[in-house]
N, CA, C and O atoms as a GROMACS GRO file, in nm:
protein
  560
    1UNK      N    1   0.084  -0.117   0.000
    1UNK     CA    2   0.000   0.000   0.000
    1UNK      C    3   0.089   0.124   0.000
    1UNK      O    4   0.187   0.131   0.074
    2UNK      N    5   0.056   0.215  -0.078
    2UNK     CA    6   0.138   0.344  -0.138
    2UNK      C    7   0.053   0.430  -0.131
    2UNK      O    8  -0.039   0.403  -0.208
    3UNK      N    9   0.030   0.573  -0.045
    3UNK     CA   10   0.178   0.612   0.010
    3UNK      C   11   0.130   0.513   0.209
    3UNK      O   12   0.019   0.521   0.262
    4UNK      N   13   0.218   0.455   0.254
    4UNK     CA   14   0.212   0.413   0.411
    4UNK      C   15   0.138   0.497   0.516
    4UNK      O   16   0.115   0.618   0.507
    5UNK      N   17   0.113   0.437   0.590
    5UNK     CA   18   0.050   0.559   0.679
    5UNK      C   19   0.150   0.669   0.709
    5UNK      O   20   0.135   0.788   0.683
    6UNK      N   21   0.266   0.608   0.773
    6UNK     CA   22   0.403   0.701   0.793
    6UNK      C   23   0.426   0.778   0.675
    6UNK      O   24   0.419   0.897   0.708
    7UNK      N   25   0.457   0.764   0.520
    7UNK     CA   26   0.520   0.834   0.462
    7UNK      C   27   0.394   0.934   0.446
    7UNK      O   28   0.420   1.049   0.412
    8UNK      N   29   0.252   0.896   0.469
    8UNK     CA   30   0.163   1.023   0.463
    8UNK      C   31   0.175   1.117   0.555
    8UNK      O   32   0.174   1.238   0.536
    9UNK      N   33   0.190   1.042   0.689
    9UNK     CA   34   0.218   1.150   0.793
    9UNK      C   35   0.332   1.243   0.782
    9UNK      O   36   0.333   1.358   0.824
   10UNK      N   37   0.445   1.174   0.712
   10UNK     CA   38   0.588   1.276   0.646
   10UNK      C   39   0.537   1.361   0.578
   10UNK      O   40   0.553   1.470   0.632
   11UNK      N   41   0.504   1.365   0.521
   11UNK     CA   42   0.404   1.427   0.385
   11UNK      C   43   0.357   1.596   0.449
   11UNK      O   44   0.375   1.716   0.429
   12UNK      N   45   0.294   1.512   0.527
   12UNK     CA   46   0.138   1.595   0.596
   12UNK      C   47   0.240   1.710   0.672
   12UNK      O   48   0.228   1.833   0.672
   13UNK      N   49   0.340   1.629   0.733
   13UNK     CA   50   0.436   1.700   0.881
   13UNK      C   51   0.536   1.800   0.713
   13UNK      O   52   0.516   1.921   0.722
   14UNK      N   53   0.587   1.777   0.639
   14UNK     CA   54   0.693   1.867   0.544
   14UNK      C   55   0.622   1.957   0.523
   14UNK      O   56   0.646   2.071   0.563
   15UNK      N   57   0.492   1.916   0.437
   15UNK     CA   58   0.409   2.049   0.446
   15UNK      C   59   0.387   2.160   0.522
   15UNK      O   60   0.419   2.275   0.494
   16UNK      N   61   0.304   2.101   0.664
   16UNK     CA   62   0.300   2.212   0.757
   16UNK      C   63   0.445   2.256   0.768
   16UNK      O   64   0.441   2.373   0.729
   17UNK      N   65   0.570   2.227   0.798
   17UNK     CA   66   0.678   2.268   0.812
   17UNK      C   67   0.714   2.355   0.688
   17UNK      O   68   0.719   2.474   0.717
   18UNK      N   69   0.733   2.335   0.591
   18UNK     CA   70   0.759   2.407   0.467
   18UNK      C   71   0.673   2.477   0.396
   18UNK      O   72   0.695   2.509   0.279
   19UNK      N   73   0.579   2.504   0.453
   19UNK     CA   74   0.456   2.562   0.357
   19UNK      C   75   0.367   2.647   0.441
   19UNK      O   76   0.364   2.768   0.416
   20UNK      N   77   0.283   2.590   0.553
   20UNK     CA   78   0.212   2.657   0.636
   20UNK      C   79   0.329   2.724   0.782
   20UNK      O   80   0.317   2.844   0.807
   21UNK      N   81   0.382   2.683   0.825
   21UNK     CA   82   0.456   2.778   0.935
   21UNK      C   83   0.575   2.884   0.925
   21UNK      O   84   0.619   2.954   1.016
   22UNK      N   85   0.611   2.878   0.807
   22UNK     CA   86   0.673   3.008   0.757
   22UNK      C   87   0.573   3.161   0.757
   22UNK      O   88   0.608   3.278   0.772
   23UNK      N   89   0.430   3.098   0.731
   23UNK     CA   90   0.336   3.176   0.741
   23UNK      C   91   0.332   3.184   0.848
   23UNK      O   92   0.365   3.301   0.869
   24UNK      N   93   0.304   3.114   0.988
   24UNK     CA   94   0.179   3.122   1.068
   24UNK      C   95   0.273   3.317   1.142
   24UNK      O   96   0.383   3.340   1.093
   25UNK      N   97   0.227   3.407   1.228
   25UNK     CA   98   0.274   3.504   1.256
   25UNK      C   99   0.279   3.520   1.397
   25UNK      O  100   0.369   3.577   1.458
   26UNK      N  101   0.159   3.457   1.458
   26UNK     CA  102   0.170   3.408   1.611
   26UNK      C  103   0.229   3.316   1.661
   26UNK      O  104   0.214   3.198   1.628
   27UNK      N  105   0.327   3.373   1.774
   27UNK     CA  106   0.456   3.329   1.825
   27UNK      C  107   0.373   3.172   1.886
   27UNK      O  108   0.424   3.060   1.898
   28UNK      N  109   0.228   3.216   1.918
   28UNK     CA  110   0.207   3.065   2.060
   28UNK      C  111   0.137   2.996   1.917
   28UNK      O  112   0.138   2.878   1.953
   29UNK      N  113   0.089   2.995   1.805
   29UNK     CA  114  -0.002   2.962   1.703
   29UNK      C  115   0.145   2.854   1.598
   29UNK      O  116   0.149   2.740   1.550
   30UNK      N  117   0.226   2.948   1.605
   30UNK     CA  118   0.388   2.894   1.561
   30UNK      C  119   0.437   2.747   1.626
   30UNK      O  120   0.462   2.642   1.566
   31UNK      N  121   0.440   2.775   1.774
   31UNK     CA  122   0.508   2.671   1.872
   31UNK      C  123   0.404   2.583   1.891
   31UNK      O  124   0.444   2.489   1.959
   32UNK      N  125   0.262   2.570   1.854
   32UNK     CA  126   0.192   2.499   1.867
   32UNK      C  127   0.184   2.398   1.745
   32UNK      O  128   0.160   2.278   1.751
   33UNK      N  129   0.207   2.463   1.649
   33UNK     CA  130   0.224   2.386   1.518
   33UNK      C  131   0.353   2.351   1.503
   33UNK      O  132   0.369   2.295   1.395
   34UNK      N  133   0.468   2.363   1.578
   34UNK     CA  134   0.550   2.287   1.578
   34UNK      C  135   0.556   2.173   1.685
   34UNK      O  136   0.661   2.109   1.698
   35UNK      N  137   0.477   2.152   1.741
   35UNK     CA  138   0.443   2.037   1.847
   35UNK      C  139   0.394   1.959   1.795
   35UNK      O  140   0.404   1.838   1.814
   36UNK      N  141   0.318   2.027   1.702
   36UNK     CA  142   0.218   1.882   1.609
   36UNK      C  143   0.310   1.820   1.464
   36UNK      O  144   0.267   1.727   1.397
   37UNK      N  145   0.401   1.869   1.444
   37UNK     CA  146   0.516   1.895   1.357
   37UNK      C  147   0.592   1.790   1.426
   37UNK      O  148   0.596   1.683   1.367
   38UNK      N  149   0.657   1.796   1.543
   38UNK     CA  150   0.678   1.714   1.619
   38UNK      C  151   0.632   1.562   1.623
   38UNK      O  152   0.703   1.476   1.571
   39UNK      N  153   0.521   1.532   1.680
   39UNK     CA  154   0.424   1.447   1.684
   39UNK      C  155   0.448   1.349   1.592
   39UNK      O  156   0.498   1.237   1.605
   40UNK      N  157   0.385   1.435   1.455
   40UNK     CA  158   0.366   1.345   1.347
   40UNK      C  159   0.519   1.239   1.357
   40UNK      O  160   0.525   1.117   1.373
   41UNK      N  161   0.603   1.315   1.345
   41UNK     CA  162   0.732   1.252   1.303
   41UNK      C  163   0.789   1.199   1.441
   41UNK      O  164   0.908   1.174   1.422
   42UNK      N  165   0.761   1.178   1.545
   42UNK     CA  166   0.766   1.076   1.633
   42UNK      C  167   0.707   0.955   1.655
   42UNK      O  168   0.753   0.862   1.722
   43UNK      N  169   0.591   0.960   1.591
   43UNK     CA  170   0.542   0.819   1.596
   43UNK      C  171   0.564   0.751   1.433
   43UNK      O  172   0.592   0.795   1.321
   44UNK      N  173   0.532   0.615   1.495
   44UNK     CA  174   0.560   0.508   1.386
   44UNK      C  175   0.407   0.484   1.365
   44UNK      O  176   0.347   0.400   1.432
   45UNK      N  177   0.335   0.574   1.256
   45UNK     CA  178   0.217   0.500   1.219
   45UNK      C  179   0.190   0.382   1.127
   45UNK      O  180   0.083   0.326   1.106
   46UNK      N  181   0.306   0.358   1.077
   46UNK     CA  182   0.304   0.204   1.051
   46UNK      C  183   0.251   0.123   1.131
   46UNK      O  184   0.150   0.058   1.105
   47UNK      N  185   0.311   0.118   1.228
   47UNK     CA  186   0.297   0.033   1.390
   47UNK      C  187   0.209   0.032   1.475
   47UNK      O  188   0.177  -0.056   1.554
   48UNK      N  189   0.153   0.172   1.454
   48UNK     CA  190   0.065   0.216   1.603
   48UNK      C  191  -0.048   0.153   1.614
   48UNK      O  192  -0.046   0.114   1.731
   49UNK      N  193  -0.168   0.109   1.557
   49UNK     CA  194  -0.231  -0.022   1.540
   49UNK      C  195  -0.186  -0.156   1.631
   49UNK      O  196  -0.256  -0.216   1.713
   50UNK      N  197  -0.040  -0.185   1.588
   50UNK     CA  198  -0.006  -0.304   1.609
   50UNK      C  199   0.078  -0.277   1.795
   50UNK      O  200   0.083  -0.365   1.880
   51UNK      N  201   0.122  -0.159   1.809
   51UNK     CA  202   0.156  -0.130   1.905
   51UNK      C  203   0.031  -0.136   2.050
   51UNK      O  204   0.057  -0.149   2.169
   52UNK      N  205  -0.091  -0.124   1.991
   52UNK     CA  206  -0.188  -0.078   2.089
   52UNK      C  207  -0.234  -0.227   2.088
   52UNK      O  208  -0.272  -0.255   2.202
   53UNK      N  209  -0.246  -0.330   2.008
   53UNK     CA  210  -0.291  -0.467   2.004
   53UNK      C  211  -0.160  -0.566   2.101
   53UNK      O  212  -0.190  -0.661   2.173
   54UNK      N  213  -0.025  -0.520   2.081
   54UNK     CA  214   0.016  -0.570   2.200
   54UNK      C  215   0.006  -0.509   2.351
   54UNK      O  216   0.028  -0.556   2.463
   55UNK      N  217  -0.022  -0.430   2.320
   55UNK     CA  218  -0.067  -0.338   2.488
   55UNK      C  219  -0.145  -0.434   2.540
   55UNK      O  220  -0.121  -0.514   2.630
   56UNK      N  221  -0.265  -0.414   2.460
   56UNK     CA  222  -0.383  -0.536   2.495
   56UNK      C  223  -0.336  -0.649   2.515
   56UNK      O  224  -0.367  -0.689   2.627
   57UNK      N  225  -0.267  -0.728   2.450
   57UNK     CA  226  -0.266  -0.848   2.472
   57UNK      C  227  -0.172  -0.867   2.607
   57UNK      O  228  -0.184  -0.979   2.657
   58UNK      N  229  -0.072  -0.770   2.683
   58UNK     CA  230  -0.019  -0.760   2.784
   58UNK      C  231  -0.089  -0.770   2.914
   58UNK      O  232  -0.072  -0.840   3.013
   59UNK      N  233  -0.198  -0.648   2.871
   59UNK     CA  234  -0.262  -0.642   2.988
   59UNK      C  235  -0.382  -0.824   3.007
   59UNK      O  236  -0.414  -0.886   3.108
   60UNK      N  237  -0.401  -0.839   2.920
   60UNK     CA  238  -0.473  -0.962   2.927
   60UNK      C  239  -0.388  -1.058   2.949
   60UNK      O  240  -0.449  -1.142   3.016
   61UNK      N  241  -0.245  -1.103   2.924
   61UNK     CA  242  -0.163  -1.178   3.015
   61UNK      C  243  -0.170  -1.181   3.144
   61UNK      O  244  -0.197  -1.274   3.221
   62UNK      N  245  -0.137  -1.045   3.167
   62UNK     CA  246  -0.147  -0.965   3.345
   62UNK      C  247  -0.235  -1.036   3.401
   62UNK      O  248  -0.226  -1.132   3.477
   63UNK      N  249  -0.344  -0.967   3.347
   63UNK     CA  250  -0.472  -1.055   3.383
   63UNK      C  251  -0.465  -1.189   3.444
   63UNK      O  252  -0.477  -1.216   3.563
   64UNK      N  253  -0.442  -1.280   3.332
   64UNK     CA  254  -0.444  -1.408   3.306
   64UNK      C  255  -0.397  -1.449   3.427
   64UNK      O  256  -0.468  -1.504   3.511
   65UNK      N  257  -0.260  -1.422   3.442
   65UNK     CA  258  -0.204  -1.372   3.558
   65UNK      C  259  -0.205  -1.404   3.704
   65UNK      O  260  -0.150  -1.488   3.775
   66UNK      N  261  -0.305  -1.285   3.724
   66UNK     CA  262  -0.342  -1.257   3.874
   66UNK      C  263  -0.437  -1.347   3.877
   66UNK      O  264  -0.443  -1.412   3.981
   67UNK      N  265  -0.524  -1.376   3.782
   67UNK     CA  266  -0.600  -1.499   3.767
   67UNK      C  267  -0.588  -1.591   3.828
   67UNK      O  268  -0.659  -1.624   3.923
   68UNK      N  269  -0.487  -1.651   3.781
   68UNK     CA  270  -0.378  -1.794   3.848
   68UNK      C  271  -0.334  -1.742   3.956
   68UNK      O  272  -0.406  -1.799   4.038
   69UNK      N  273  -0.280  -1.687   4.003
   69UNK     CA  274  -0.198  -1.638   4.149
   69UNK      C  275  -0.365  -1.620   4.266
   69UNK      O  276  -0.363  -1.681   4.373
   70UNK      N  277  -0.480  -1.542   4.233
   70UNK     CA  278  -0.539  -1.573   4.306
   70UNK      C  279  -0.610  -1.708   4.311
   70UNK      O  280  -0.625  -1.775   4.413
   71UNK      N  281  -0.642  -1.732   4.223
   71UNK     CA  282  -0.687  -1.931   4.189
   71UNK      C  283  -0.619  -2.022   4.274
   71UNK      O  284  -0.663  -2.129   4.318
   72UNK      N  285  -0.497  -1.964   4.296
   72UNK     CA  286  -0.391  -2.094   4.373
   72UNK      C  287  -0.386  -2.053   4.494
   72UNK      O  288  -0.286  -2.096   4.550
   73UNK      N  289  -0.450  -1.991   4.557
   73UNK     CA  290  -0.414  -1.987   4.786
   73UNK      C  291  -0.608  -1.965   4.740
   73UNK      O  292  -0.654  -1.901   4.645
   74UNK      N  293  -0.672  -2.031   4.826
   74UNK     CA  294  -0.811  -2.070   4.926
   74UNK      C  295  -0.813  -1.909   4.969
   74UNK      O  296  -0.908  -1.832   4.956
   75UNK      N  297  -0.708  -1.886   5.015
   75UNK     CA  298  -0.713  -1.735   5.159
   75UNK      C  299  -0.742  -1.600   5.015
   75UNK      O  300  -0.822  -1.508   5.029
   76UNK      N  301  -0.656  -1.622   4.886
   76UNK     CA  302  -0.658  -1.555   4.806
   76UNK      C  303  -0.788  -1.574   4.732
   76UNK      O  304  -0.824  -1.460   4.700
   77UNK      N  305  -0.886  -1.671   4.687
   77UNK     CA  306  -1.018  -1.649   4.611
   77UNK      C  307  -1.096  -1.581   4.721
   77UNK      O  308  -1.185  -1.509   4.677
   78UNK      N  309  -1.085  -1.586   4.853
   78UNK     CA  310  -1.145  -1.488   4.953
   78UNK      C  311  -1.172  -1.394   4.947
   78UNK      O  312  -1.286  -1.347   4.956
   79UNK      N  313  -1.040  -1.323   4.922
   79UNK     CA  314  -1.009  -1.203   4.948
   79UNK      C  315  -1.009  -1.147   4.823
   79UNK      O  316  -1.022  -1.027   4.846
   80UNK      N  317  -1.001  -1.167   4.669
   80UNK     CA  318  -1.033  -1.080   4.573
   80UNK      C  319  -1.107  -1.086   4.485
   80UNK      O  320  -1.083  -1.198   4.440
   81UNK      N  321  -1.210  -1.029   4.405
   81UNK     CA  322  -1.326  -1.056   4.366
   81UNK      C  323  -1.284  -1.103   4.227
   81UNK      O  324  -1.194  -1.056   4.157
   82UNK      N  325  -1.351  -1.185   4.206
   82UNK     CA  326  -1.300  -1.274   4.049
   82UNK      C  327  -1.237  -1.179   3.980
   82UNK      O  328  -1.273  -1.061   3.978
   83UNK      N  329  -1.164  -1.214   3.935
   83UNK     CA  330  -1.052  -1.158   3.810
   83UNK      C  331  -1.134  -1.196   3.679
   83UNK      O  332  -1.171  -1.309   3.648
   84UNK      N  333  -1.156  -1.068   3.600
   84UNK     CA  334  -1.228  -1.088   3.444
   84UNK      C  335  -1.125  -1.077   3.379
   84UNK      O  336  -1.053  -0.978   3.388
   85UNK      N  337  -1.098  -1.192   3.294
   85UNK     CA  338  -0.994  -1.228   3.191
   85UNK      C  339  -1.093  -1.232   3.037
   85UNK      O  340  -1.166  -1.316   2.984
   86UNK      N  341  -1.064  -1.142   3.015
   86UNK     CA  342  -1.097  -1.094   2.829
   86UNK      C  343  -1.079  -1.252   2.750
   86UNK      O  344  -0.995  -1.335   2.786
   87UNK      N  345  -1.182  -1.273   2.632
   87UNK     CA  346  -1.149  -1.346   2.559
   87UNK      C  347  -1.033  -1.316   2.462
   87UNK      O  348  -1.103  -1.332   2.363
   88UNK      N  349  -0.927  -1.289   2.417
   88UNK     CA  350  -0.818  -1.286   2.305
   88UNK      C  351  -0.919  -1.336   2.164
   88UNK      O  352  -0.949  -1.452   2.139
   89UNK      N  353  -0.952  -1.236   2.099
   89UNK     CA  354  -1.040  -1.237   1.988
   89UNK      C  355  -1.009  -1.146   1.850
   89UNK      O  356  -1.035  -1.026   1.841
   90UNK      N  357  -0.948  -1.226   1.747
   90UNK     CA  358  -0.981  -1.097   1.626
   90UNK      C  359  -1.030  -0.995   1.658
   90UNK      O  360  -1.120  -1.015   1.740
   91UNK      N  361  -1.012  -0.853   1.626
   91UNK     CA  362  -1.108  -0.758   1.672
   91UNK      C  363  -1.115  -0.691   1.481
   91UNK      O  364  -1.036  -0.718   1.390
   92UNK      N  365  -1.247  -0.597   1.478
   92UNK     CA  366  -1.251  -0.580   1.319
   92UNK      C  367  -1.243  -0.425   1.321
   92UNK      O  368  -1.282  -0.359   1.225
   93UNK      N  369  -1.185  -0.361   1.448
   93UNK     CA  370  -1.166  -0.257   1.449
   93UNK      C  371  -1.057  -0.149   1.520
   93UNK      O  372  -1.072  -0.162   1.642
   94UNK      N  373  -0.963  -0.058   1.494
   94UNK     CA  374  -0.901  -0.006   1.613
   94UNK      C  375  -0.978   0.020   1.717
   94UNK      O  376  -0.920   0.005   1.825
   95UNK      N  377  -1.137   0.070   1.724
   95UNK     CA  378  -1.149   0.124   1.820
   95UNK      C  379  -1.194   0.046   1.911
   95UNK      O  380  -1.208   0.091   2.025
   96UNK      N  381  -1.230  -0.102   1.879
   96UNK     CA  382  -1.252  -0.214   1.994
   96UNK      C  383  -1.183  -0.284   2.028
   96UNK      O  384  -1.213  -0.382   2.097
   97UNK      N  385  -0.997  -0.239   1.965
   97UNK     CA  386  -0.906  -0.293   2.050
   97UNK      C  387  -0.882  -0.228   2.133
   97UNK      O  388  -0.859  -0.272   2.246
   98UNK      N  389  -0.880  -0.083   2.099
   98UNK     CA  390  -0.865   0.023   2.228
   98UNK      C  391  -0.987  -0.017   2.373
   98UNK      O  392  -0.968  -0.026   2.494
   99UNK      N  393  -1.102  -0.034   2.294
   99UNK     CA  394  -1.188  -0.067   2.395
   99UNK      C  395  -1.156  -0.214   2.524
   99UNK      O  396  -1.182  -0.251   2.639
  100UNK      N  397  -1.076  -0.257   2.393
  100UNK     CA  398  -1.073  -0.418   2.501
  100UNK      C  399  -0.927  -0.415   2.593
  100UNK      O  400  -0.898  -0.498   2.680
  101UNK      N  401  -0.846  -0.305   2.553
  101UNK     CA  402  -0.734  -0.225   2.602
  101UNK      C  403  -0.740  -0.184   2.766
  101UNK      O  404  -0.677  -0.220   2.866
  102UNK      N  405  -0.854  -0.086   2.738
  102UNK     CA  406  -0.899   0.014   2.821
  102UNK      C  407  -0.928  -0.075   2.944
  102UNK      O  408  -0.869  -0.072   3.052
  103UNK      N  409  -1.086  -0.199   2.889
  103UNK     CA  410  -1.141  -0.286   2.960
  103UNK      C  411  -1.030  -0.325   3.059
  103UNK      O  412  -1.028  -0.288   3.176
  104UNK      N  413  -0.930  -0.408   2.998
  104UNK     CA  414  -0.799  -0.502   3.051
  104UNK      C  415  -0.718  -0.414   3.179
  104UNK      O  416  -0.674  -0.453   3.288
  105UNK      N  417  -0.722  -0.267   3.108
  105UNK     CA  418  -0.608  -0.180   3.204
  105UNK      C  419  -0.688  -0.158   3.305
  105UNK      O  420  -0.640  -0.195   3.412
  106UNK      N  421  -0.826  -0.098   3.314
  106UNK     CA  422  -0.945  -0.096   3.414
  106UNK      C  423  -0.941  -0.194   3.500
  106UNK      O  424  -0.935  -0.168   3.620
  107UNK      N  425  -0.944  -0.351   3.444
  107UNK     CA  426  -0.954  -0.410   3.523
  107UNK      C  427  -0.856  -0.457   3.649
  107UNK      O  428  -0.878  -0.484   3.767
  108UNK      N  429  -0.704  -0.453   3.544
  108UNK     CA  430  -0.613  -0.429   3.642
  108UNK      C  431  -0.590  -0.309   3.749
  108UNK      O  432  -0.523  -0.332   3.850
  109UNK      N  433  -0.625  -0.228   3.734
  109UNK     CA  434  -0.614  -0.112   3.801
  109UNK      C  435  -0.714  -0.116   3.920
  109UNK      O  436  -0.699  -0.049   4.022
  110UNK      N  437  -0.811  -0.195   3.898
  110UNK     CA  438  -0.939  -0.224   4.048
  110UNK      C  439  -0.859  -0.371   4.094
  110UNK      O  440  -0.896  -0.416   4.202
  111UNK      N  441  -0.773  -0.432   4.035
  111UNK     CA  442  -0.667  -0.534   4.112
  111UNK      C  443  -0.570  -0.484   4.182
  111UNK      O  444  -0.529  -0.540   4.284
  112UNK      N  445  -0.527  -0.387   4.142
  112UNK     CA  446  -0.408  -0.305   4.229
  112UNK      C  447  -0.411  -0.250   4.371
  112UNK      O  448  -0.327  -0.246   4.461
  113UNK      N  449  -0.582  -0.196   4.357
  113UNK     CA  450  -0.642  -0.200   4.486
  113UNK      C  451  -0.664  -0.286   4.558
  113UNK      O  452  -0.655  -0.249   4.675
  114UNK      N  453  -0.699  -0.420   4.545
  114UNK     CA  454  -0.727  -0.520   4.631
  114UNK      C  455  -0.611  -0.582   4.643
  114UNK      O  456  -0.586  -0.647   4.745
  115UNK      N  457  -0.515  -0.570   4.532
  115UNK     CA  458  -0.384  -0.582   4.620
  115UNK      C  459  -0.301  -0.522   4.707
  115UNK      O  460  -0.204  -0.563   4.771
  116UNK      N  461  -0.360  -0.410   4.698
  116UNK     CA  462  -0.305  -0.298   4.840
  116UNK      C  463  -0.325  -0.384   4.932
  116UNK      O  464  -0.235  -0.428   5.003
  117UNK      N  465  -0.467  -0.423   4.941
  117UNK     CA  466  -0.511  -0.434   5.076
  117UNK      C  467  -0.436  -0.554   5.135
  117UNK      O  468  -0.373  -0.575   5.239
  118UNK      N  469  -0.479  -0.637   5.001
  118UNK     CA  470  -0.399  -0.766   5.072
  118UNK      C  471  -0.274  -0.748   5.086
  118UNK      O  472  -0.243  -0.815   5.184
  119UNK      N  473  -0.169  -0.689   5.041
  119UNK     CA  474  -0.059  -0.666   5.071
  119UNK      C  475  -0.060  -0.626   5.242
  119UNK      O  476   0.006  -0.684   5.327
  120UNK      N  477  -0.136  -0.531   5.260
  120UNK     CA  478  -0.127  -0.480   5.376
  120UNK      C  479  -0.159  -0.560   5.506
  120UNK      O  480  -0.126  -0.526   5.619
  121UNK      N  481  -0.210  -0.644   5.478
  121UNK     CA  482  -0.275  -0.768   5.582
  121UNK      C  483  -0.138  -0.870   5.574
  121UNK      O  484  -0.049  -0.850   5.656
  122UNK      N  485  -0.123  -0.968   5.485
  122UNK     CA  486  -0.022  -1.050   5.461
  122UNK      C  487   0.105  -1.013   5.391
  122UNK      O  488   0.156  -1.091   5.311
  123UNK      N  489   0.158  -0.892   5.420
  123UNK     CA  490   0.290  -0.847   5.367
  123UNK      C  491   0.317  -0.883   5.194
  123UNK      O  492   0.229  -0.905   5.111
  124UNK      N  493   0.415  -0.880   5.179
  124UNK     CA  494   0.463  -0.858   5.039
  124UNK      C  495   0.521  -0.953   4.928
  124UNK      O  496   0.527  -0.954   4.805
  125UNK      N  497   0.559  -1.030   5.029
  125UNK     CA  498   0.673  -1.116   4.930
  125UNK      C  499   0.572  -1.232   4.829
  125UNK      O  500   0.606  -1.278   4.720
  126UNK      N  501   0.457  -1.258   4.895
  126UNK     CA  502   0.407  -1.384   4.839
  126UNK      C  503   0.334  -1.302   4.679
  126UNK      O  504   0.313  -1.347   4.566
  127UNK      N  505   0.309  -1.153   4.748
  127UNK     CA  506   0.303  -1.117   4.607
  127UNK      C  507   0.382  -0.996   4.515
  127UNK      O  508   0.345  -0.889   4.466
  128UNK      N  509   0.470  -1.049   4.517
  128UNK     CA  510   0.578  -0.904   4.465
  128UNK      C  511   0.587  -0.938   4.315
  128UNK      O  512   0.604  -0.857   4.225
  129UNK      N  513   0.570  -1.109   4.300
  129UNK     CA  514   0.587  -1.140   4.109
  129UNK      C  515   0.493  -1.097   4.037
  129UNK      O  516   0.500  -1.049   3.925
  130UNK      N  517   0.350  -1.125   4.140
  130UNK     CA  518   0.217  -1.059   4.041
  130UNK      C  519   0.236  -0.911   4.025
  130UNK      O  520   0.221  -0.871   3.910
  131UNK      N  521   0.269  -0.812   4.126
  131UNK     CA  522   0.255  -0.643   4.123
  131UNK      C  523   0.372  -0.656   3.987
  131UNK      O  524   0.344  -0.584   3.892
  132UNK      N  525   0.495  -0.742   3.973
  132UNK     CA  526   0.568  -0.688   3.894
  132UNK      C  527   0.546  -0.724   3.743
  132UNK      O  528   0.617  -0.671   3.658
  133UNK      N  529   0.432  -0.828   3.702
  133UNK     CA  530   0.372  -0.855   3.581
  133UNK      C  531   0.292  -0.728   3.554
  133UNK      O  532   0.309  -0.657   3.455
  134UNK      N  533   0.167  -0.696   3.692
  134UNK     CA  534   0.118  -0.574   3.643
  134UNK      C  535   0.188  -0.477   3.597
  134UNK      O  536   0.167  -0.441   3.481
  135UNK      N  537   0.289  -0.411   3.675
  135UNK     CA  538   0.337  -0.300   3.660
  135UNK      C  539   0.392  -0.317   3.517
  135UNK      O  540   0.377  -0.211   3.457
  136UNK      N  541   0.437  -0.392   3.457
  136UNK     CA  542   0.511  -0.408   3.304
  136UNK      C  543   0.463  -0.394   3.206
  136UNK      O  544   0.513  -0.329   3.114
  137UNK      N  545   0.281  -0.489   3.200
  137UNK     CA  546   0.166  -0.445   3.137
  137UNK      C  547   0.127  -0.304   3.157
  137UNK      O  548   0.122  -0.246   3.049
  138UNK      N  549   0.099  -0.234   3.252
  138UNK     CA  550   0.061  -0.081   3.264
  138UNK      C  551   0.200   0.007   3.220
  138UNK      O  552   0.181   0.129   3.218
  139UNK      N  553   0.310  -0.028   3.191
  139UNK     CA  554   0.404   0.104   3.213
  139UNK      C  555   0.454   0.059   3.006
  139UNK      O  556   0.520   0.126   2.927
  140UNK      N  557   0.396  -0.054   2.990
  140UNK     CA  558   0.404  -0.032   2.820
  140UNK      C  559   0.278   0.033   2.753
  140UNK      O  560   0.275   0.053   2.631
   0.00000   0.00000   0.00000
């Protein structure tokens, strides 16, 4: 496929650079369009699709995860309310991978809390491997 998403966004970003901001005359109207000037040519829109579909699929590992770690101690299905693990499904759209993204990070993020707690009752160590799967899924 010709022209890529990227070489359009080059495209799009030379233009405004060579064409529209020689014009623009406002100093904050200037630096604002060079932020977006910026932008364009920092990301890989080739990728970004495929970048946000492994996000997802991270956080649904995570998931998977804490899943198993609470599944395995009696004291642990107690204490945290079922873990919703996403089906891993074709999706036919960006915006319902973002959605199933969002879902996944949400859900970890109301796990983080109930792992406070339990942390705070039974100390740390038994769960320091699960906080450090989450944290890897959330910080990509």
């Amino acid at each position: 496929m010709r022209p890529t998403p990227s070489e359009s966004t080059a495209g799009i970003a030379r233009i405004l650079r060579d064409t529209v901001l020689p014009h623009v005359g406002d100093s904050h109207a200037s630096a604002q369009l060079q932020q977006v000037i910026a932008v364009l040519g920092q990301t890989n829109w080739n990728e970004a699709a495929f970048q946000v579909m492994r996000a997802r699929d991270r956080a649904i590992d995570a998931l998977a995860e804490c899943a198993s770690w609470c599944a395995s101690d009696p004291l642990r299905v107690s204490h945290f309310t079922a873990v919703d693990v996403p089906q891993r499904v074709e999706l036919s759209s960006f915006d319902e991978v973002v959605q199933q993204l969002l879902f996944a990070r949400g859900a970890l993020e109301r796990f983080i809390a109930e792992l406070a707690s339990w942390r705070a009752l039974h100390g740390t160590a038994d769960s320091d491997d699960v906080l450090r799967v989450i944290s890897a899924a959330l910080a990509a």
